[in-house]
N, C-alpha and C positions, 0 to 999 in steps of 0.2 A: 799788688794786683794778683786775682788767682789764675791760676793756668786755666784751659778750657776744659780740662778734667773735670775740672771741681765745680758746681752751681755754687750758690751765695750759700742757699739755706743749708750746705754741708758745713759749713763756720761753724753754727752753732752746738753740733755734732761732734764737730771735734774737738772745741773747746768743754764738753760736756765729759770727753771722753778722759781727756788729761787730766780735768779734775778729780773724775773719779779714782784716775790711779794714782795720781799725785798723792790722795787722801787714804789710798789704799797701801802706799807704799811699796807700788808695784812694780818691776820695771817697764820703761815706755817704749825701750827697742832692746834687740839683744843681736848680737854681731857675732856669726859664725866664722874660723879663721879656716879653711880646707888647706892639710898639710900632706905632705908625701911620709908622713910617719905613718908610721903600721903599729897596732900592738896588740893584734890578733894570736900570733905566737902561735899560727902553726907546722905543724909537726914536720911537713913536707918543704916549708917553704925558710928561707933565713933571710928575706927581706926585711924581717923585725929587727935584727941585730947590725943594722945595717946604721949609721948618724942619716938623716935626711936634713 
């Protein structure tokens, strides 16, 4: 069942949409990891040199 986000006729949209990248070879999501690394390097600061 869909959440109450979604109407019916957005189905056929999204199935429309996977295909395309599917066929495209595109990727379908992409997952950011946000780290306490730094690796700006500058000149003032030595938080870069630091293990996070």
């Amino acid at each position: 069942m869909l959440s109450t986000r979604f109407k019916p006729w957005d189905v056929p949209v999204f199935l429309a949409k996977y295909a395309w990248l599917t066929v495209r070879h595109r990727p379908i999501s992409v997952q950011f990891e946000v780290t306490l690394r730094c690796n700006a390097k500058c000149g003032f600061c030595d938080y870069w040199k630091t293990d996070a």
